[in-house]
Every structure is written in structure tokens, then in C-alpha cells.
MIDRENPA-308846 format. One line per field, with one value per residue (C-alpha): residue in three letters; x, y, z. Coordinates in steps of 0.1 Angstrom, whole numbers, padded with zeros to 4 digits. Example, Ala and Ser with C-alpha at 12.3 -4.5 7.8 and 13.67 -1.06 7.14 Angstrom:
BEGIN
r <- ALA,SER $
xx <- 0123,0137 $
yy <- -0045,-0011 $
zz <- 0078,0071 $
//
This chain:
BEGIN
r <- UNK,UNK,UNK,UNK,UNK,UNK,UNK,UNK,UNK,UNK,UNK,UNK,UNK,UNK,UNK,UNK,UNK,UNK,UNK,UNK,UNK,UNK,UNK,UNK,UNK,UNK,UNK,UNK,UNK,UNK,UNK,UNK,UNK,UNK,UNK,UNK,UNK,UNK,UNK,UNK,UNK,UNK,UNK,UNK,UNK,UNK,UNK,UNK,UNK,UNK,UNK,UNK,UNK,UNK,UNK,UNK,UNK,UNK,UNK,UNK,UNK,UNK,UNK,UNK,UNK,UNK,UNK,UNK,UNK,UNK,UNK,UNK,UNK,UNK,UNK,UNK,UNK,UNK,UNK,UNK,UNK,UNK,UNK,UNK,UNK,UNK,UNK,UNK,UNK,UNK,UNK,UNK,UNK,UNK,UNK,UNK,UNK,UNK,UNK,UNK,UNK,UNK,UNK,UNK,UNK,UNK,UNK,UNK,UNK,UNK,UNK,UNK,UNK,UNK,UNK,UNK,UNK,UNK,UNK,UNK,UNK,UNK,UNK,UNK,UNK,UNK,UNK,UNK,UNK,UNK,UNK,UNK,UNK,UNK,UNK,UNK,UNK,UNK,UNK,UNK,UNK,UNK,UNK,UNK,UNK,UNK,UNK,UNK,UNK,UNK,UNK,UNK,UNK,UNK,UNK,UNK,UNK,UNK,UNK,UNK,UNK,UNK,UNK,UNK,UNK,UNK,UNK,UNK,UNK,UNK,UNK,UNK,UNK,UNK,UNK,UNK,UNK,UNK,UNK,UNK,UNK,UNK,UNK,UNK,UNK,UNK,UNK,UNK,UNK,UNK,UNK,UNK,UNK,UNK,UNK,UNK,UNK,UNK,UNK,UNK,UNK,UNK,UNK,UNK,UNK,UNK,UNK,UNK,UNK,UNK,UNK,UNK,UNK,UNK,UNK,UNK,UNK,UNK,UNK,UNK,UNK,UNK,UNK,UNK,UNK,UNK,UNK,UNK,UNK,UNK,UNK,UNK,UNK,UNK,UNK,UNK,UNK,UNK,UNK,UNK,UNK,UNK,UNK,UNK,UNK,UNK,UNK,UNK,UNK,UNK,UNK,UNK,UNK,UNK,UNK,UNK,UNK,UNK,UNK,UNK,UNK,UNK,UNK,UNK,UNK,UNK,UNK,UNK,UNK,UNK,UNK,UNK,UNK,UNK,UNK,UNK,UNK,UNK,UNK,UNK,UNK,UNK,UNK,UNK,UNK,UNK,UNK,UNK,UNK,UNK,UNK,UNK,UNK,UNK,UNK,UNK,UNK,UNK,UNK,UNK,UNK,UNK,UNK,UNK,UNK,UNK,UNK,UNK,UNK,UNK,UNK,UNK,UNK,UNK,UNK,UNK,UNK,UNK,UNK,UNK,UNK,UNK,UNK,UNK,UNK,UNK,UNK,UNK,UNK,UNK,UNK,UNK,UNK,UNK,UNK,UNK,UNK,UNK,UNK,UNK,UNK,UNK,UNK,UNK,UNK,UNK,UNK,UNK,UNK,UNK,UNK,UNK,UNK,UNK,UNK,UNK,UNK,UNK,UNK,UNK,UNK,UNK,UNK,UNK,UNK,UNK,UNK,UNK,UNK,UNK,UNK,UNK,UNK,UNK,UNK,UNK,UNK,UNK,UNK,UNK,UNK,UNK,UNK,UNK,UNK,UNK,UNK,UNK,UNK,UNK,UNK,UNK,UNK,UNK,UNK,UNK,UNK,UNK,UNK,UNK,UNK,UNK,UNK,UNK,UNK,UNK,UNK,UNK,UNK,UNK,UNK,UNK,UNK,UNK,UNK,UNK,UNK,UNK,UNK,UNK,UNK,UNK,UNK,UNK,UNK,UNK,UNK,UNK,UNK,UNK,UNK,UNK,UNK,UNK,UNK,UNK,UNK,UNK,UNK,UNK,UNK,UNK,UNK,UNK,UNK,UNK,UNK,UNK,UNK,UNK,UNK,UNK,UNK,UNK,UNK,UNK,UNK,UNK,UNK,UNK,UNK,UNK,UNK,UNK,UNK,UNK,UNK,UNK,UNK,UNK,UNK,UNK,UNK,UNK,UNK,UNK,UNK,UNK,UNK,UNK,UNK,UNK,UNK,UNK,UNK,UNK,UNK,UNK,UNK,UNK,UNK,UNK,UNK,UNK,UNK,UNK,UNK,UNK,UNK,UNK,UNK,UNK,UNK,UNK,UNK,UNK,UNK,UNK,UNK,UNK,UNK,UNK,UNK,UNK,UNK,UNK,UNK,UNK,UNK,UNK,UNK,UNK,UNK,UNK,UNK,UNK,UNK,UNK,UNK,UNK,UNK,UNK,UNK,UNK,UNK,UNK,UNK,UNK,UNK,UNK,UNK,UNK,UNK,UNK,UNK,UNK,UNK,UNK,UNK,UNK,UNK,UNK,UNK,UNK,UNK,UNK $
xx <- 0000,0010,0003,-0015,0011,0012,0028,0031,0072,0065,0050,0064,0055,0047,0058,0049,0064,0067,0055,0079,0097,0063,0037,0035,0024,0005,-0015,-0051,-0043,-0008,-0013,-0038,-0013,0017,-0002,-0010,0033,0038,0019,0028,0066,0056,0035,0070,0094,0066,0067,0102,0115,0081,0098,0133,0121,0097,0134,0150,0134,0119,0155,0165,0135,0145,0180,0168,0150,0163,0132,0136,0101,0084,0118,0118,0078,0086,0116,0098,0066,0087,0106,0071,0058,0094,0091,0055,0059,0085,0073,0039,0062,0068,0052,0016,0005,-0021,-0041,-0079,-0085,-0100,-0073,-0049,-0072,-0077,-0036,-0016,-0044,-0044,-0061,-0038,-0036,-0057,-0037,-0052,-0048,-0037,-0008,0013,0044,0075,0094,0059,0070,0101,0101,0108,0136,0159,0183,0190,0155,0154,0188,0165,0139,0153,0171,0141,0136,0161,0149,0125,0152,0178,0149,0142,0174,0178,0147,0154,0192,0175,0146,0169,0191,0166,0154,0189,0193,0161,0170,0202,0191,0167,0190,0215,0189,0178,0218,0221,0192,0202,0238,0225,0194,0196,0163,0151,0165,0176,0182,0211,0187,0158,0186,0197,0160,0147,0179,0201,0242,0241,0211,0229,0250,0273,0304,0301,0336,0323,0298,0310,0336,0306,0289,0321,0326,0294,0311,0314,0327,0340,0339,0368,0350,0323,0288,0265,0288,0298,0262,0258,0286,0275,0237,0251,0272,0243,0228,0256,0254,0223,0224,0251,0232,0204,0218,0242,0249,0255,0272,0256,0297,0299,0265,0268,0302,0285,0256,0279,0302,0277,0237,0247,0262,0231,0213,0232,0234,0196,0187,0209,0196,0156,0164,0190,0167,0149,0185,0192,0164,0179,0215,0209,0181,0211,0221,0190,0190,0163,0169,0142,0140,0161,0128,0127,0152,0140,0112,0095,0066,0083,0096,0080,0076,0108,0133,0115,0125,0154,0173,0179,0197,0200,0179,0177,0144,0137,0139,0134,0145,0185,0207,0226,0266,0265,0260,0238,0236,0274,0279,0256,0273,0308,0292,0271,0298,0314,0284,0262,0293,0292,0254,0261,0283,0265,0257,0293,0300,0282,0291,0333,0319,0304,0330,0361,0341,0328,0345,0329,0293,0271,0301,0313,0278,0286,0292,0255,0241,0256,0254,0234,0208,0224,0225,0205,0171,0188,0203,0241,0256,0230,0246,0253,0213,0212,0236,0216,0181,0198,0212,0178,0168,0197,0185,0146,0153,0182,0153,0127,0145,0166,0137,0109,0114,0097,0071,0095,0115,0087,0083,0117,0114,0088,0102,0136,0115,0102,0133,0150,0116,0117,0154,0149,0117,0143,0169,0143,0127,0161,0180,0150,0177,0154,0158,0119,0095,0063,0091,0099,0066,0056,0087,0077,0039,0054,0078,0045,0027,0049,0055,0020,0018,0048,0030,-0004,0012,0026,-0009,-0023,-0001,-0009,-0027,-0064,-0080,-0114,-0122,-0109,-0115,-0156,-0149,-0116,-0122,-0145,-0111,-0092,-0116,-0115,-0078,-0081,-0101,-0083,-0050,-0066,-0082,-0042,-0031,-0055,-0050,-0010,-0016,-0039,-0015,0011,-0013,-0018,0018,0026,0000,0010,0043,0034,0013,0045,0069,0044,0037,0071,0078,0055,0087,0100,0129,0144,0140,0116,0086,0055,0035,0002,0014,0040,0011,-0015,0014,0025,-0008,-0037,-0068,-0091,-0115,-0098,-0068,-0078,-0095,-0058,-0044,-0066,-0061,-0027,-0029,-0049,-0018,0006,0020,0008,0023,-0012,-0009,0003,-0026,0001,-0008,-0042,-0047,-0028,-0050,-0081,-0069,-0062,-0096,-0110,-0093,-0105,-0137,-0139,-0120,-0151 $
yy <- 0000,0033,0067,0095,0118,0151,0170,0154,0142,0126,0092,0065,0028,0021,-0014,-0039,-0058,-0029,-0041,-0072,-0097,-0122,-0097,-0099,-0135,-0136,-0108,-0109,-0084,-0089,-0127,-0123,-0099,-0121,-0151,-0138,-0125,-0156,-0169,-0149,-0159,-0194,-0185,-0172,-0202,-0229,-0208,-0205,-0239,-0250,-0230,-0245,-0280,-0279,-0265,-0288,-0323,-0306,-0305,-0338,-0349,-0330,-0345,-0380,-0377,-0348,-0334,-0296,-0282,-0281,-0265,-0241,-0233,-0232,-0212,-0184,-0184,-0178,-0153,-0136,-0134,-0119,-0090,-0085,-0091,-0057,-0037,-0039,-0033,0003,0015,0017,0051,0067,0034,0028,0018,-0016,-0020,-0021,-0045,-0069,-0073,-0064,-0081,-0052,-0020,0017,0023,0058,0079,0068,0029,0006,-0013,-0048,-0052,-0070,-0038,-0038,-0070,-0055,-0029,0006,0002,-0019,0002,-0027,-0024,-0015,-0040,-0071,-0063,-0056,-0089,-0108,-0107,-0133,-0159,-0174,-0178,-0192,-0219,-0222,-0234,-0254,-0274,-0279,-0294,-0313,-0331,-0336,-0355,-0376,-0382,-0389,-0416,-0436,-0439,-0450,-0479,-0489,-0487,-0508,-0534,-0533,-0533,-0568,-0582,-0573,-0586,-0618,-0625,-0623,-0626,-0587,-0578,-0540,-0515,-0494,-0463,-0477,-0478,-0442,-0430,-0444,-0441,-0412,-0410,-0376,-0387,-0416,-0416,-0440,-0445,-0473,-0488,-0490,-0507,-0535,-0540,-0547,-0565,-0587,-0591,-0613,-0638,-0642,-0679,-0694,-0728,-0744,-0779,-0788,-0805,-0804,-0790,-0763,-0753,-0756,-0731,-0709,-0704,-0702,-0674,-0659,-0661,-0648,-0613,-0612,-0605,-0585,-0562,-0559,-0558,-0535,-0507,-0469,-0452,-0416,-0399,-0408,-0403,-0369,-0364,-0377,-0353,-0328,-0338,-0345,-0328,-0296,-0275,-0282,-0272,-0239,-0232,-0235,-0220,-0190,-0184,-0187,-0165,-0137,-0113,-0113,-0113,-0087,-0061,-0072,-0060,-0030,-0019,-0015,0015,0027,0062,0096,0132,0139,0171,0169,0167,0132,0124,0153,0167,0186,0199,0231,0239,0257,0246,0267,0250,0219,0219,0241,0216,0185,0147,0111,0087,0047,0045,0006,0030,0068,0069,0059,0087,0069,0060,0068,0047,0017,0020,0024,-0003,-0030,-0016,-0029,-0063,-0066,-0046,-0078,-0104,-0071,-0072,-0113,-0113,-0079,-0100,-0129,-0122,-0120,-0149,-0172,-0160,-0162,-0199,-0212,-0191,-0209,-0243,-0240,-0270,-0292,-0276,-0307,-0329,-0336,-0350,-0341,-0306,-0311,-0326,-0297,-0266,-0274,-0254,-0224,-0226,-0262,-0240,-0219,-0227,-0237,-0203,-0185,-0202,-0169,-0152,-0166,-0140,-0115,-0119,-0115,-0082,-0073,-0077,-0058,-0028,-0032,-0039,-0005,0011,0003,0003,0040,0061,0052,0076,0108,0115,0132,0102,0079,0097,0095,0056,0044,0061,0040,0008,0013,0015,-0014,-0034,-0019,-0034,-0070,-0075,-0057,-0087,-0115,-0107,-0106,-0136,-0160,-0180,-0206,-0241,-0243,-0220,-0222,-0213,-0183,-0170,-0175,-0146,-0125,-0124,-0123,-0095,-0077,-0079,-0066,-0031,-0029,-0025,0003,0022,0020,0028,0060,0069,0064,0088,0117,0145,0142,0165,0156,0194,0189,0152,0144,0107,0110,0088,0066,0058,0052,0026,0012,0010,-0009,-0035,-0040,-0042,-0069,-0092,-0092,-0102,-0128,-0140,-0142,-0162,-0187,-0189,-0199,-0221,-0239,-0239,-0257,-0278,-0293,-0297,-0314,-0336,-0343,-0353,-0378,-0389,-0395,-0419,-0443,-0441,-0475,-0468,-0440,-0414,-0387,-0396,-0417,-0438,-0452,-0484,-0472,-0451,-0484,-0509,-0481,-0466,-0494,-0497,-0496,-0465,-0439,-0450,-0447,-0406,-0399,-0408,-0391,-0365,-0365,-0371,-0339,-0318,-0334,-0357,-0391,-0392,-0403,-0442,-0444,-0457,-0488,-0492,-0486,-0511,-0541,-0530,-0532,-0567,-0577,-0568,-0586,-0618,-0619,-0613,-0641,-0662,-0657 $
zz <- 0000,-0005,0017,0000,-0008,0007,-0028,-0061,-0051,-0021,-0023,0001,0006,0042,0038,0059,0094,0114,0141,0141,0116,0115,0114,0074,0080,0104,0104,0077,0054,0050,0045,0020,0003,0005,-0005,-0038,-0043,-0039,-0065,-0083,-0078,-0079,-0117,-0132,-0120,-0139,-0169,-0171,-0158,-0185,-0214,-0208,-0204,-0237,-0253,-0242,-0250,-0280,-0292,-0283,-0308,-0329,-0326,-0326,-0357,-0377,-0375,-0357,-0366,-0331,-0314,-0338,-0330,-0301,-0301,-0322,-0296,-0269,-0286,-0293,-0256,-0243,-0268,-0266,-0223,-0230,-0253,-0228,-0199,-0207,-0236,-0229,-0218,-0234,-0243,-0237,-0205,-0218,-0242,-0214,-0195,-0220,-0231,-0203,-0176,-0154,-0151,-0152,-0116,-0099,-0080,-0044,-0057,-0036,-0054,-0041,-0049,-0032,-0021,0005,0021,0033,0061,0055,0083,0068,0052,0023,0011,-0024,-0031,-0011,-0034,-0067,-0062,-0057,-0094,-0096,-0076,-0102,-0129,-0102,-0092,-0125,-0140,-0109,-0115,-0151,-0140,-0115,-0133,-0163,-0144,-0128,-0164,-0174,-0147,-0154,-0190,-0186,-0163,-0186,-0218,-0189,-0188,-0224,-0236,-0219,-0235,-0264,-0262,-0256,-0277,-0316,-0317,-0310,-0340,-0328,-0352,-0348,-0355,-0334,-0306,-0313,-0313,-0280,-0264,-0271,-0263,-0251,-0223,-0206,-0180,-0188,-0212,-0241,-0230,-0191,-0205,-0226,-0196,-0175,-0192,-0195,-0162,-0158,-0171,-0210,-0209,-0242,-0252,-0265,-0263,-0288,-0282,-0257,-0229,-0253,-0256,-0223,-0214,-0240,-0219,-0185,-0201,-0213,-0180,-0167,-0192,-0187,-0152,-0150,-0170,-0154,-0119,-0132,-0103,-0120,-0090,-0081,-0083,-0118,-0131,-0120,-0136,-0169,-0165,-0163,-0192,-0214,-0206,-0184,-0208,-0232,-0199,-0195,-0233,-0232,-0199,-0207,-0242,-0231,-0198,-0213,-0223,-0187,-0170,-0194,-0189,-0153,-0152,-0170,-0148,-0123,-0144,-0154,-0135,-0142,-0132,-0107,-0083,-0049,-0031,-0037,-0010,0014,0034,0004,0024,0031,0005,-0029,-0065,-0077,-0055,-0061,-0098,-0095,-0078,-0100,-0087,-0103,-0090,-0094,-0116,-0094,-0064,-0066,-0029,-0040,-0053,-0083,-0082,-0045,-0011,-0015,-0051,-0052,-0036,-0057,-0086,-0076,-0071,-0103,-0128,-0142,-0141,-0162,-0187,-0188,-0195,-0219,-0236,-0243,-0278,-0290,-0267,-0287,-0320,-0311,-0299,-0332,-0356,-0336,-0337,-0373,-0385,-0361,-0366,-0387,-0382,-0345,-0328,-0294,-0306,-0323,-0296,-0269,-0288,-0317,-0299,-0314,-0351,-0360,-0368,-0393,-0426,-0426,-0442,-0413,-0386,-0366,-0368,-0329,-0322,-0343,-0326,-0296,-0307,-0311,-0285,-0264,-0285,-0275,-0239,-0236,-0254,-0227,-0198,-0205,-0224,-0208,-0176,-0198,-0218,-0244,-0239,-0244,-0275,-0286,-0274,-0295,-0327,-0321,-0314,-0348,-0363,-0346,-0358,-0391,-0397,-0383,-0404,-0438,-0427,-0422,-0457,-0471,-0458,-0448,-0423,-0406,-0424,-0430,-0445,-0417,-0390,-0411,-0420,-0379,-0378,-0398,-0384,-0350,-0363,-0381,-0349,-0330,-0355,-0353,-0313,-0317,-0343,-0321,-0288,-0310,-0326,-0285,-0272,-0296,-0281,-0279,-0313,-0309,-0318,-0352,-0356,-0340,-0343,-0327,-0294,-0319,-0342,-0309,-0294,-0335,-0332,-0295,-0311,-0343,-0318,-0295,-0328,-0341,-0308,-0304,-0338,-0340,-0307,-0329,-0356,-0336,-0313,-0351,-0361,-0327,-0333,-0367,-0358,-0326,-0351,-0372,-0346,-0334,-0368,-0374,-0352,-0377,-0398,-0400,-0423,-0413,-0441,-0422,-0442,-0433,-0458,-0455,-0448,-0425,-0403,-0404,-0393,-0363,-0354,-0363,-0381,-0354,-0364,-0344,-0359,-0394,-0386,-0369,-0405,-0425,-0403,-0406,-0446,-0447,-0435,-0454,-0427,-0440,-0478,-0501,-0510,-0550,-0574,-0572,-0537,-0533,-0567,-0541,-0517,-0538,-0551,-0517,-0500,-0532,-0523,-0491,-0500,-0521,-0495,-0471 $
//
């Protein structure tokens, strides 16, 4: 809650706990309060540990099968809530009240509002306040990326006991008749735990006995040896110490690469919030009830825009700042980061597979000779967040902000058109109608903040309210299309896993051996014939299928 404020430069939050360190838990309203920050903090870490897990195993699908359609969906969604989530952060002044409602979920606040926030929770007398609560923004991406590790190791540890277990069968009956590719698809290198040469040593130890003698009591050797593999491999123990050195070996960096890519432009708008700082008057600091409005403005002083209470580059803000200056410059840098990492590795890109299976996250989606556009979106997106987070404390500068928006839009729709990098067409024409979208919001928010010219214009507030509504159809529509893009390429990767052969294209007969022909077998293939997904049988096929149903007819 806030106090009403005696001028227009002094509002304060009263916080809460000041009558003791439990009193924001135990008492009603501050309960009710904290409850609802909570879930809100609990709402952020699911969607981002969600986002990074959906990444990740989408990849390793993708991977598996050579099939990177849904990651790049995916990938481009994502991409599409972060900028939208931004631009929405700061930019919407002057909008229609319902407008604002309807795509940012919350009403513009009054001036006597009551407003939550996590700066509340902490008391007004701890002198650390604003750096307590301005760090709280990190917990959800530090649980985050924990979880993620955490759950992907789990996962990681079940598979490779099963593939332990499955190995030794397989080692000692002919008769499953693996595939090499089958193996490969259900379980992959880079998720277990394990080396190959550990393996076969294992499984040698339980006693691979060879018969020098002939007959029956070679035979018989022969199955006791089998017995013996057999359970070695299935009672084989995978210590915790080295499962966790393989995790880290082989799935953390993917983790990190990942995590770090989905989370930078959050941890970016982050670290340069540190040095986001406004001219305000003096009288933010001070008692301004005594004083009038020409040494209000007359005397000027850099605040922290998080907190307008800290003075800029001195005391506590001085402080965090030698503390965050070299981990702002590491995330900063990120962009370049990855670019000097695939330009020194370039030979290895297509052709090393742990390099793939690691890093492929990077440059996979886009076309060999476009390996570096990872590095370019998330140029981008530096120059959108710097634009929302250092013009946005004026209205001149909000002016000044949304015309640089545009251009920075303008330019990365000019190089999408022109280079088309993603490997697939539907992942580039999601882009670009997540790129048109997203002009369209700047140029509204631009048109919104014009001055009101209803005496010239009669219709004027009409045309407003038009624009509103056209704004909140395209939202709700982009959000469709992708909703449809992920859908279909959902639809493929399942459908592909009917490929018997390997060459990342389903037949009819392919889809009826995999799937069935019970009845809502045969609407799932015609639905998936209908998008393309289910090649249409040949007039070859469907004239053996014709003879055969004949013959059994006539067999009957």
C-alpha cells in the first residue's frame, strides 16, 4: 500500500512488518497480500522452468529424428511473448482503459490505488531495502534453472538404467533384431549416463565364458554365459559420483546453453536496470513539504528509476554496482559470446555429434551459411530492452522511445525478408507475423499517445476505441496462428515416429502398421494425410489394396 502523498514528489510505501519480523504472516491483510506475491513468484518459476524443459526435449527430438520443426515453433513463440511481455512493460501510456485491460491483464492504476508489490514485504527500516527487493527478481530464474538441471538428471538416470537393462538383453538375444537407429531413437548418447567402454567391460565381467569344447557342454557353457550377461546387465549398479560427472560432461552444458539463451533477455532487462538512473528534483530524498515549486525543480539529482529513494553511483547503489559490474558485462556479452563460440568451432558444426548434440541449440534452426542469426536476434533484442528500460522515464522520452522501437523493428523485419535463415519455411513466416505484430503495437502505442484532437477530428475517441479493437483481434489471432503452427508440428513429430525406415517420411502403410486400423486409428491418418504428414498411397498401392480386400472377400 501506499500513503497518500502530501505533494506530487513525495509518495512513500509504508511497507509492511513494522510491528515485528512475522507480522507480514501472520496478520489478515498482509497474509492475504503475501499469499497472492507468492503466487505470483511461484507462476513465473513454472513458466520459465516450462519453457526451458519444452526447449529442451523438443530439441533432443528434434535430434533424434532430424526433425527440428516443433523446437523451432517453439523457439519463435517464446521469442514472441518476451518482446511483446517488453514492449507492454513500458510503452503503454495513453491506451484505452480496456485496451490495457484486455492485453496487459491489469487495469492503469488511480492515483489513491492501492498497489502490491515485493518492495511492501520489506520494512521501511531496513536500510538494504530497495537492493532485497530488486534482487528478488532473480529468484525465479535461479529456481528455474535449478529445477530444469534437477529433473533432467533424474530423467537422465532412469533412461540410462533402462537402456542398462535393455543393452544386456540385447547382447545376448539375436532374436530382437535392434536397429542401430531404433537404438539411437529411444535411447540417445548424449542422455545416458554412462560411457560405451564402461559398459562392454561390465557386461564382461558377468562372465562371457567361451567354449573351447564342442557339443552339448559347449552349448551348455554358452547359456550359462548368457545367464551370466544377462544379469550382469540388469543388476548393473550406476554409481551416483559418476552419473553426475557424466551429467555434467555431457547434458549440463546443453542445460546452460539452453537455460541461458531462453532467460538472457529477462536477465538482461535485469542487469541494466542497475544502471537505469532519471533526473528527478532533490525533493525526492527530502522533506519537500516546506519547501516551494521553484526549488523543487530548481534543484535536479539522479535517482535509481527501481527506487526513486537511492541517489545513483553513490551509497547503496554504489555499492551494488561494484558487485554486479562484471556479471552485467558477462550477461552484456553474451551475444558475442556465442558467435566467437560457433566461428572458432565452425569445422565441427554438422560434423562432430557431441558438438551437435551440446550446442546445436544455437545454429540447428537456421540454414548452414545463417549459422550466426542466434547471435543477431539476440542483438535485437539488447537494443529493444536498452530502449525500454533507458527512455521510458519521460514522456518526451517515451516519444523519442517508441520512434527507435520502430526503427530497430523496421530493420529486423528488412533482414528477415532478405536472408529468410530458418531451415523451414512455416518457421519463417511464424517470424515474420510475429515481427508484423509486434510493428503494429509500436506504431499504435505511437498513434495512442498523440494529443487528444477531438475538436478537429468528432470521431476521434471513436477511431481510438477502433484501433483498440483491431489491436486486440491481431493479438488474439498471431496467438492462434502460432497455437496452429505448434499444433501441426506437434502432429508431425508424433507422426514420425510411424517411420520404419528412417527417411523422415511416413507412408500409409508405414502409419496403419504403427498406429492401427481400429477406427480412431484410421480418422488420426486421415487427419494427418490432410496436413501433409501421411504421404497419399500411389494408385500402385491402393490397386494391391483393392486386389487384396478382393481376395479376401472371395476367400469368405
Amino acid at each position: 500500500g501506499r500513503d497518500e502523498p502530501t505533494t506530487p514528489f513525495c509518495k512513500r510505501c509504508r511497507g509492511m512488518g513494522e510491528s515485528g519480523p512475522l507480522a507480514p504472516f501472520i496478520s489478515s491483510e498482509n497474509l492475504r497480500v503475501n499469499i497472492w506475491l507468492f503466487l505470483d513468484l511461484v507462476t513465473r518459476i513454472v513458466v520459465s522452468t516450462g519453457s526451458c524443459l519444452s526447449l529442451i526435449f523438443t530439441g533432443l527430438e528434434a535430434d533424434k529424428r532430424d526433425n527440428p520443426e516443433m523446437s523451432q515453433i517453439l523457439k519463435v513463440l517464446f521469442s514472441y511473448t518476451t518482446i511483446t511481455k517488453l514492449l507492454l512493460s513500458g510503452n503503454t501510456r495513453g491506451w484505452p482503459e480496456s485496451l490495457q485491460l484486455f492485453i496487459t491483464t491489469h487495469k492503469p492504476p488511480t492515483p489513491n490505488a492501492a498497489t502490491s508489490s515485493f518492495d511492501c514485504v520489506i520494512s521501511n527500516k531496513s536500510p538494504n531495502k530497495a537492493m532485497y527487493t530488486y534482487l528478488l527478481q532473480l529468484v525465479p530464474t535461479v529456481v528455474s534453472v535449478f529445477l530444469c538441471t534437477v529433473f533432467l538428471y533424474l530423467y537422465a538416470y532412469r533412461l540410462t538404467k533402462m537402456y542398462l537393462k535393455a543393452r544386456g538383453s540385447r547382447r545376448v538375444s539375436i532374436a530382437l533384431g535392434w536397429k542401430q537407429q531404433e537404438e539411437r531413437i529411444k535411447y540417445p548418447e548424449l542422455m545416458l549416463l554412462i560411457d560405451n567402454e564402461d559398459l562392454s567391460a561390465s557386461l564382461l565381467q558377468g562372465g562371457e565364458i567361451r567354449a573351447e569344447n564342442g557339443g552339448g557342454q559347449g552349448a551348455g557353457l554358452m547359456l550359462s554365459s548368457i545367464g551370466a550377461n544377462v544379469a550382469a546387465a540388469t543388476k548393473f549398479h550406476l554409481p551416483l559420483y559418476s552419473s553426475l560427472v557424466y551429467f555434467v560432461r555431457k547434458l549440463w552444458p546443453r542445460v546452460a546453453i539452453v537455460c541461458a539463451t531462453t532467460m538472457w533477455p529477462e536477465m538482461l532487462q535485469f542487469v541494466l536496470g542497475f544502471f537505469s538512473c532519471g533526473t528527478y528534483p532533490k525533493s525526492f530524498l527530502t522533506d519537500c513539504d516546506g519547501s516551494d515549486y521553484g526549488e523543487v525543480m530548481g534543484e535536479k539529482i539522479y535517482l535509481w528509476e527501481f527506487d526513486r529513494e537511492t541517489q545513483c553511483f553513490t551509497g547503496l547503489h554504489s555499492t551494488m554496482l561494484q558487485y554486479v559490474t562484471l556479471p552485467s558485462l558477462c550477461v552484456i556479452g553474451f551475444p558475442f559470446f556465442t558467435f566467437w563460440l560457433l566461428r572458432k568451432n565452425a569445422s565441427k558444426m554438422y560434423v562432430n555429434d557431441h558438438f551437435d548434440y551440446t550446442y546445436g541449440f544455437l545454429y540447428r534452426d537456421y540454414e548452414k551459411h545463417m549459422y550466426f542469426w542466434e547471435s543477431v536476434i539476440q542483438l535485437r533484442n539488447f537494443a529493444l530492452t536498452a530502449l525500454i528500460v533507458f527512455y521510458g522515464t519521460t514522456i518526451k522520452s517515451q516519444d523519442l522511445q517508441a520512434l527507435l522501437l520502430l526503427v530497430v523493428i523496421f530493420i529486423s523485419v528488412l533482414l528477415h525478408t532478405m536472408y529468410l535463415p530458418y531451415v523451414l519455411d512455416s518457421v519463417d513466416l511464424a517470424h515474420q507475423i510475429v515481427l508484423v505484430d509486434v510493428a503494429v503495437i509500436v506504431m499504435s502505442s505511437m498513434f495512442f499517445k498523440l494529443p487528444d484532437a477531438s475538436d478537429d477530428f468528432p470521431y476521434w475517441h471513436q477511431l481510438r476505441e477502433l484501433l483498440g479493437l483491431f489491436i486486440a483481434v491481431l493479438h488474439v489471432g498471431t496467438i492462434l496462428v502460432m497455437g496452429l503452427f505448434t499444433a501441426k508440428a506437434a502432429l508431425k513429430t508424433y507422426a514420425l515416429k510411424a517411420d520404419a525406415d528412417g527417411d523422415n517420411k511416413v507412408s500409409r502403410q508405414e502409419a496403419e502398421l504403427y498406429f492401427g486400423t481400429s477406427a480412431p486409428a484410421k480418422i488420426l491418418i486421415r487427419l494427418m494425410t490432410a496436413v501433409r504428414l501421411v504421404e497419399k498411397p500411389t494408385e500402385a498401392e491402393m490397386k494391391e489394396k483393392e486386389a487384396e480386400a478382393a481376395k479376401k472377400k472371395k476367400d469368405k
